[in-house]
N, C-alpha and C positions, 0 to 999 in steps of 0.2 A: 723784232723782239716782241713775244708777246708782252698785250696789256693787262694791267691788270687793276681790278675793282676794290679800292680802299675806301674806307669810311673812319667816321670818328671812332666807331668802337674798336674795330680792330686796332688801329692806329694806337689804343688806348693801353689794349690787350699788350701791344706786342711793347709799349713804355716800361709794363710793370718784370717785363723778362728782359730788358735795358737792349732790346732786338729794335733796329730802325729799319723799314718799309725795304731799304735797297738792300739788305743780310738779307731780310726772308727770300724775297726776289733771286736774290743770288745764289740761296741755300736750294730753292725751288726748281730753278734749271740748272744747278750742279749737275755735269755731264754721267758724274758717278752716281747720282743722285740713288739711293735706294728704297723700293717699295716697301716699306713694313704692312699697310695693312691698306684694300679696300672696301667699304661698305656703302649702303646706299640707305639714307635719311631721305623721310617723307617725299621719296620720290627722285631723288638725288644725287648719283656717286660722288663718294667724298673719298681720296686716296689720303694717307697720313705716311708721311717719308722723310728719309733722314738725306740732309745733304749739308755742302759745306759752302762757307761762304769764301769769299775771294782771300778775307785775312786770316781763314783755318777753324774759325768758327763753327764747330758742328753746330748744328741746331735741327728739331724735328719739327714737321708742321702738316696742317690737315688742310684741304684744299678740296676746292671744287671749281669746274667750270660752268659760266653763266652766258650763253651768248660765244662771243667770241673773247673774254673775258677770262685771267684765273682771278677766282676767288679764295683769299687768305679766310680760313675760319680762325687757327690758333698758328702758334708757335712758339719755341722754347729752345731753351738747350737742350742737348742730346743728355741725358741722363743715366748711368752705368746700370740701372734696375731695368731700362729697357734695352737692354741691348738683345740683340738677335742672336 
């Protein structure tokens, strides 16, 4: 299983969308998991996708890898204004 790179902030981020660390995680390697968008920050690719967690949970989130590392930038619910 990949690892992955938390800190307080995200951790903090993902309290105030009521998302805990193992949803994102699970939302993140959802097998159906789908690409919405990616871009690349000062230097960086960051992909942002929608996937579902183990209890149905849609949720979308922005990610990056660091190392051998994913990195959580955001995450939320899936929201009907973004849909594809």
């Amino acid at each position: 299983m990949p690892r992955f790179h938390w800190d307080a902030a995200n951790r903090k981020h993902l309290a105030r969308h009521g998302v805990k660390p193992q949803e994102a995680e699970q939302a993140i390697l959802d097998p159906h998991m789908i690409v919405v968008d990616v871009e690349h920050v000062g230097g960086e690719e960051r992909s942002r996708v929608v996937g579902m967690t183990r209890k149905g949970r849609v949720l979308t989130s922005a990610f990056t890898f660091r190392g051998d590392a994913i990195r959580p930038i955001t995450k939320s619910y899936f929201e009907a204004k973004e849909a594809i």
